[in-house]
N, C-alpha and C positions, 0 to 999 in steps of 0.2 A: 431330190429333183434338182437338176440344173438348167442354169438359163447362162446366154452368152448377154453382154452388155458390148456396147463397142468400144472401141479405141477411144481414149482421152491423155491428155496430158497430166500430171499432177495436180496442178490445181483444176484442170476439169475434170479430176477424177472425184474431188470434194462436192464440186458442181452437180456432177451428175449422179452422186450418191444421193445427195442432198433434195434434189428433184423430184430422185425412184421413191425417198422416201415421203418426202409431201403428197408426191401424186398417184404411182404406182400402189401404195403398199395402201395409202387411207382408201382410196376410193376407185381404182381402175379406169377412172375417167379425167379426160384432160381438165381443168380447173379452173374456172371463169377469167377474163383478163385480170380482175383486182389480183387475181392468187398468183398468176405470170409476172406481175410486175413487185409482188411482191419476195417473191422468188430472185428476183435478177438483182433487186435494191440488196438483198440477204450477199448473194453473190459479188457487188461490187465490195458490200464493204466487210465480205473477207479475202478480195485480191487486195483492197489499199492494207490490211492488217497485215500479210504475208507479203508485199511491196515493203511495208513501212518497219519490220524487223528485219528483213534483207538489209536495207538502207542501210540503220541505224544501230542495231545490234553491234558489242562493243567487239566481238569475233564474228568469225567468218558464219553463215550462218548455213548450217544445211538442208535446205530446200524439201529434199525428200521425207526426210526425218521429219521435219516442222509437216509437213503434211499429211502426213501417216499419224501423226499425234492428233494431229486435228480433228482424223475422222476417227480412228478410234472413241473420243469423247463424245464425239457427234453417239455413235451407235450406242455407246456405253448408257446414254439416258435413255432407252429404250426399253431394255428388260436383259434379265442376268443372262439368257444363252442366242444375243445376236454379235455376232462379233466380226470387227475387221483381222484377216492375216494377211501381215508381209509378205512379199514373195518364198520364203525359203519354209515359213509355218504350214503357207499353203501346200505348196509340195511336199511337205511332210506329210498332210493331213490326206494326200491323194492316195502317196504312197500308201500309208494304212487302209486307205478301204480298196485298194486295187490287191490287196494281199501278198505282196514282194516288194523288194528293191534291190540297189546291186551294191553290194558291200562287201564286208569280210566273214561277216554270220555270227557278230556274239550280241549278248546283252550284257549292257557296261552300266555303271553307277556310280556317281562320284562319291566315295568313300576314305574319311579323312584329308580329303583338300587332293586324294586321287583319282582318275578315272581308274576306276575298277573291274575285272574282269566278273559276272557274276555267273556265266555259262557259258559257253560257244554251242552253239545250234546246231543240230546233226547234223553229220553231212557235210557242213559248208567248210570254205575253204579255211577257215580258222581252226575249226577242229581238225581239220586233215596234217595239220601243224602240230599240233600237240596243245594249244593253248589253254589253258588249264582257267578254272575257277579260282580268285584272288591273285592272278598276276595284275601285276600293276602298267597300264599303258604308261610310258615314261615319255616317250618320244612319235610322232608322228611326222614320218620325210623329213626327219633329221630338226625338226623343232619341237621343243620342250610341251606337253602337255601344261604344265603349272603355267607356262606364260600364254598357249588358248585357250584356255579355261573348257571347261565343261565339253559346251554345244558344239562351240568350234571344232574339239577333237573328232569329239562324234562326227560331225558335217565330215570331217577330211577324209574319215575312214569311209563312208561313201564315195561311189562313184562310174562310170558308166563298165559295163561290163567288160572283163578283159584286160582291165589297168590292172598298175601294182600300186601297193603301197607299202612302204614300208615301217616298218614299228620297231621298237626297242622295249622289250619290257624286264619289269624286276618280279622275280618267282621268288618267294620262301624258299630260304634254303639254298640258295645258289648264292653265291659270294658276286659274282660278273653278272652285268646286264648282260640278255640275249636277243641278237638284233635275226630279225628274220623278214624277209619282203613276202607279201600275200597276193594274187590275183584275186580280184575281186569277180563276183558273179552273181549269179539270182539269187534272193534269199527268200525264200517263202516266209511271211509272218503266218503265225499260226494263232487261232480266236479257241480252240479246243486243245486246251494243255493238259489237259487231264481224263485218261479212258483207263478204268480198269474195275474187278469184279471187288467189292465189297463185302463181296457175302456170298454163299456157295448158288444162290440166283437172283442176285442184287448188281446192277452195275451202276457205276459213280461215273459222270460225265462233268466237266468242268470247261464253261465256256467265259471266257475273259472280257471278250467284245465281239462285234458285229461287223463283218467284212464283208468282202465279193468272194472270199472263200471258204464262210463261216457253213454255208449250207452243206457245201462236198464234204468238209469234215466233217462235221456229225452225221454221216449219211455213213463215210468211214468207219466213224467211233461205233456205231449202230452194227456195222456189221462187225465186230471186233468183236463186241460186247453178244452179241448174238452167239456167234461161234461160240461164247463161252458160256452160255447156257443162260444168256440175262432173262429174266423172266417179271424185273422190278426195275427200276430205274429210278434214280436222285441224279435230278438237273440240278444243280450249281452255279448260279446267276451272282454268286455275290460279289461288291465290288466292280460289275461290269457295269462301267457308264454309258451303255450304250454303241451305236453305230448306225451302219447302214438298215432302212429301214425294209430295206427287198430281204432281208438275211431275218431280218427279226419274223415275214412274212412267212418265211420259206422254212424258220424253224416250228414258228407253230401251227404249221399246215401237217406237219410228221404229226401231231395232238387230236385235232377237230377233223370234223365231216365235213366233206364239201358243201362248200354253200355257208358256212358256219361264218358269221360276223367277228372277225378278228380284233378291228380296231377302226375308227371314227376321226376324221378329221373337221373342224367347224374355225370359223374366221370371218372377216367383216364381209369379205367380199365373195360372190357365186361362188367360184372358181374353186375354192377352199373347203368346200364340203365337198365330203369323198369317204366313201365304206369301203374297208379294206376286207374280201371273201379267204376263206380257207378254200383253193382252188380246185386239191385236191390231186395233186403234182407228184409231192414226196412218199414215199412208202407210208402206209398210218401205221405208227405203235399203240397194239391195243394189251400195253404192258401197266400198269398202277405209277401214277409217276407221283414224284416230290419234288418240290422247284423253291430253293433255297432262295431266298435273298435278305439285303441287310439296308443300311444306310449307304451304302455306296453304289445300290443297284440304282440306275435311271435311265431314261429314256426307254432303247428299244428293249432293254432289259425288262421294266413295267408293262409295257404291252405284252409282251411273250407271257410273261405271269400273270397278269390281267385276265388275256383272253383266255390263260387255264381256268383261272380261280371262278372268272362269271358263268364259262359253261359245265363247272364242276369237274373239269377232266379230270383234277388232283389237285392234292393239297398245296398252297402256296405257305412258307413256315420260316419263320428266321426272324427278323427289324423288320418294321416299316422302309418302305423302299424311300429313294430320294427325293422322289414329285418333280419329276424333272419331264413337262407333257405339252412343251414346244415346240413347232413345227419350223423347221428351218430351209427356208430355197437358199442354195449353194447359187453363187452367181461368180462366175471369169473375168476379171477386172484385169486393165492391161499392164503388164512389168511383172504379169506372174501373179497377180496379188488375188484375196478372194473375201470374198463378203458373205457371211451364213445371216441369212434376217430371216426374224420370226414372220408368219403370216399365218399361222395358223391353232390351234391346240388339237393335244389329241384326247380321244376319249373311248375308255372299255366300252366293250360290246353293251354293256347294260344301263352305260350312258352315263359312268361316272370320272368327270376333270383330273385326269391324273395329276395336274398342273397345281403346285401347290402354293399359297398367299408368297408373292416378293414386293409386298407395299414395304418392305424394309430390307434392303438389300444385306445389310448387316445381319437382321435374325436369320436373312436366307442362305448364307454362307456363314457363318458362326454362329448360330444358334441351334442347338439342338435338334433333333428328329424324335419325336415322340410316338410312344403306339398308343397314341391316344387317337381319338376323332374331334379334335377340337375348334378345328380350321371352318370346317362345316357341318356341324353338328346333326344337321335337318337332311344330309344328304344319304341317308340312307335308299340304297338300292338291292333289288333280288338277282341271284343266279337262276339256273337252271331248274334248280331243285327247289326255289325259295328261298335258300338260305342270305341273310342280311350281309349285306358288304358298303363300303361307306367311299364316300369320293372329295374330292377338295385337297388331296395331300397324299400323295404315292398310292403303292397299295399297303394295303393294312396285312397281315400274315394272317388264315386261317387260324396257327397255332403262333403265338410269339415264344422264340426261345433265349432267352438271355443270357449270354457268353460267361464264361466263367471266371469273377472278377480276380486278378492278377496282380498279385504285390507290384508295388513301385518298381522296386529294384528288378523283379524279375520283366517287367515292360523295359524298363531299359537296359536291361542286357541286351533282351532283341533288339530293340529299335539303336542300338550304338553298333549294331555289328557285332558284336561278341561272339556269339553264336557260327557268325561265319568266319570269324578271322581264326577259331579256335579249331573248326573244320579243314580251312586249309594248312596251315600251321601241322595239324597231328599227321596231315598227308603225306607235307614234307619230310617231316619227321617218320613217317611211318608206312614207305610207299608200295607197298604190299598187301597193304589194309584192304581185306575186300567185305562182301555186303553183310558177311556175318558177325562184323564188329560188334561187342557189346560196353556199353559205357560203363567204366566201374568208380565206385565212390572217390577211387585217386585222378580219376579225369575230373568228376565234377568240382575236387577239394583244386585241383590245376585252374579248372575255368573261372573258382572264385577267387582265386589269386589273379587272373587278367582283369577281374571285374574291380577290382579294386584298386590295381595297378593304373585302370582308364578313369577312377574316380568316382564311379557306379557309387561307391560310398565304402566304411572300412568292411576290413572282412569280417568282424562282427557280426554288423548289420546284414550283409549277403548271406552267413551263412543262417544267420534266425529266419530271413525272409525264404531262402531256399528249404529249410526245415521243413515248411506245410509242404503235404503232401501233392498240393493240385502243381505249385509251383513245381517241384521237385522233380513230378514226373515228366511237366511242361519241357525243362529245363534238358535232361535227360533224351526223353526223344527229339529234343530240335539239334542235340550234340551229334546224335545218330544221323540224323538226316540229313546236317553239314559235312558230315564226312563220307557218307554214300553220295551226294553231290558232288565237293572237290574231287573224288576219285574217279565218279563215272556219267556225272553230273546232271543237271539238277533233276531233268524226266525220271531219272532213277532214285531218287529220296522224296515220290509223292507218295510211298507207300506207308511210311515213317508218318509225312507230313499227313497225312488221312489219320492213319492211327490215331495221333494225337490229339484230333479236332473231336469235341462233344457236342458240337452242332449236328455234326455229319452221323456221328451215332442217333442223335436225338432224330435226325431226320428219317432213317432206318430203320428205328422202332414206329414211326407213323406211316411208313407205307400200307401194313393192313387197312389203316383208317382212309387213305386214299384211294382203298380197291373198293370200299364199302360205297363211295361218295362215288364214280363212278359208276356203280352199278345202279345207282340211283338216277344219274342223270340218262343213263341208255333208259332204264325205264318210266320215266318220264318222256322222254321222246319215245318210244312208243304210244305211251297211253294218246299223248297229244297228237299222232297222227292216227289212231286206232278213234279218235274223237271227231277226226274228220281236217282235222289242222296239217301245218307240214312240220313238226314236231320246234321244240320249243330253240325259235333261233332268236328269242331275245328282241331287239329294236325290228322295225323295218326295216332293208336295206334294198340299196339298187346294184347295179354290178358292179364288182370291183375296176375301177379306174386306171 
């Protein structure tokens, strides 16, 4: 949801932050004079604090800066997901859930102190370049990448449709930088990276995040996945921290019956209580689904899984999700800038706080994620079927499946890049390489000679740790699926990348068990409207809002 606030100057933009939040957000009602005059006394004396470091401050002071700092602290004593953004964060943040911007079309990464090429995006005018996976951006319009660091590159390489920009990059294997100018265009971000068949009537679908264009895609993948005889389905939430909450609506309406209670909003003031229906809009799949998620699954990613798991659509299986079950009004602040503040929580169909304990901001960002129920132990609640489900802390998995722990050394070869600098590197070296490359024991003895070369540790140690078989084979299909990426990139090394995941197997051997739990929950709704009820929708609800 958004709201317009009006025009202020800096320091009234502290002001009237300050205000929304005493008056608007505690109570919806204007606030007796003591609370006005207490308000403006707060207000005087931080124009003399931001007067009196202007004055006296031993450098120039920057005005904006120091005020932007201000209120961020202001919002930060609030709760971990209300936050102030800059102008430029903000329009980052728009561009993402509008589903496009106008740029070049790659995804970049800073890797080893470079901005790194990791894909160019079909289609776009990067790829119509030739721009390859692991070139290195060196130069944008003629200034050094190393001296904009990071953001700034990124930022340049945007820009309004139609412009050019130009870049200088360094490719593996070429001796000379290669300078080329790009027009810049629309670039569709895409929330569904991932559609293909798993199994001879199994399809795998993988959603990232939640957009304005998250709905059309899966509506896409669905007929994709259809054509190709899908008959089962494994959703893929992991990692998705969420989005747009119209997208999280509109994907679990393709799940539930109309009418079906999706999701619950609750807050101090009226205005804030609000049931969210399954309207009954999107095609329904009446396929056995699985809906993966882990520790990095949050927000509208918990609801989507939520409203599966309380009305038994399917199984929910993987980590405890994040508990991340705060409601946020988007508000327009002037100079570009935006404000997300909590007003509300959310809560499953069955009426349990996805919102999990941050009386310690510390445990709630560095402390682990347990599949335990320990947060609220008394809060047990029923599905559809009866089955017990617990609230106060993400969602809990139906089935928990725990990852397959992974020597040291082989976690950091991934996470140093190995993996992928050894993908583009063989490219160069080998650019005729196509998808039916097979890794052989002299690529892997090559790759532990780079891992040792970066410090991973001696080769020794890399080759004992790569010896076990889990690493080994880890190790192997990520070599493969780097180098079907740098050649044809990365949509084309998700097939490698599925293979190798035991989660996704584990989740595919439980689909029978989710065809079993649905046929339970249709049958329960029967009995409960055969009893005279309108079959079992969980809470009360009113119309959706």
């Amino acid at each position: 949801m958004s709201k317009t606030i009006r025009r202020w100057s800096l320091t009234g933009l502290f002001v009237g932050l300050l205000c929304m939040m005493l008056v608007s957000v505690a109570s919806g009602e204007r606030p007796a004079m003591r609370g006005d005059q207490a308000i403006d006394q707060k207000v005087r004396e931080y124009t003399e604090l931001l007067e009196a470091a202007s004055q006296w401050s031993p450098e120039e002071i920057n005005e904006d800066k120091l005020v932007f700092a201000s209120v961020r602290g202001m919002i930060n004593t609030l709760d971990p997901h209300s936050y102030f953004l800059e102008p430029a964060g903000y329009h980052q943040m728009r561009e993402k859930e509008s589903g496009s911007y106008f740029g070049v079309g790659l995804l970049v990464t800073q890797r080893n102190g470079h901005v790194t090429v990791i894909t160019p995006f079909e289609g776009s005018p990067a790829a119509r370049l030739g721009i390859r996976a692991g070139d290195i951006i060196a130069e944008v319009d003629s200034v050094a990448t190393d001296s904009l660091g990071y953001q700034e590159s990124v930022r340049r390489l945007k820009g309004p449709k139609g412009t050019q920009v130009t870049i200088k990059i360094i490719r593996a294997g070429l001796e000379q930088p290669i300078t080329m100018t790009v027009t810049r265009a629309s670039i569709p971000t895409r929330s569904v990276v991932a559609v293909r068949m798993v199994g001879p009537e199994t399809g795998y679908v993988r959603v990232t995040d939640f957009t304005g264009t998250t709905a059309r895609e899966f509506d896409e993948a669905m007929a994709t996945l259809g054509a190709g005889g899908m008959k089962k389905l494994v959703l893929d939430l992991r990692g998705n921290p969420g989005g747009s909450l119209d997208a999280a609506l509109s994907l679990s309406d393709h799940f539930l019956q109309k009418g079906d209670l999706i999701v619950m909003t609750k807050g101090r003031t009226e205005g804030s209580h609000q049931q969210y229906l399954a309207e009954g809009k999107q095609a329904r799949l009446d396929v056995p689904v699985v809906v993966m998620v882990d520790h990095g699954s949050a927000s509208a990613s918990e609801i989507v899984a939520g409203a599966i798991q309380d009305h038994d659509r399917g199984l929910v299986v993987g980590q405890t999700s994040w508990g991340k079950g705060l409601v946020q009004g988007v508000y327009n602040l002037q100079y570009g800038a935006g404000l997300a503040l909590t007003t509300a929580k959310y809560y499953t169909p069955s009426g349990r706080n996805i919102q999990r304990d941050y009386s310690s901001l510390y445990d709630y960002f560095a402390g682990d994620i347990r599949d335990t129920h320990t947060q609220e132990p008394a809060a047990v609640y029923s599905t559809v079927t009866g089955r017990q489900v617990f609230g106060g802390g993400g969602i809990t998995p139906d089935v928990v499946i725990t990852p397959h722990a992974l020597s040291r050394v082989t976690q950091l070869i991934e996470a140093h890049g190995i993996l992928f600098d050894y993908g583009v590197d063989y490219v160069a070296k080998h650019p005729d390489a196509d998808k039916s490359v097979e890794v052989t024991e002299a690529m892997v003895a090559e790759l532990e000679q780079k891992a040792s070369e970066k410090g991973i540790g001696t080769i020794e140690e890399i080759k004992a740790a790569l010896a076990e078989t889990a690493d080994r084979n880890f190790i192997r299909r990520g070599m493969r699926a780097e180098i079907i990426a740098a050649r044809y990139g990365y949509d084309a090394s998700y097939g490698d990348r599925i293979a190798a995941d035991e989660e996704i197997a584990r989740a595919i051997e439980l689909i029978p068990d989710a065809a079993k739990l649905a046929v339970a929950a249709a049958k329960a709704r029967e009995n409960k409207i055969a009893a005279g009820g309108a079959g079992p929708r969980l809470p009360e609800r009113a119309a959706r809002r």
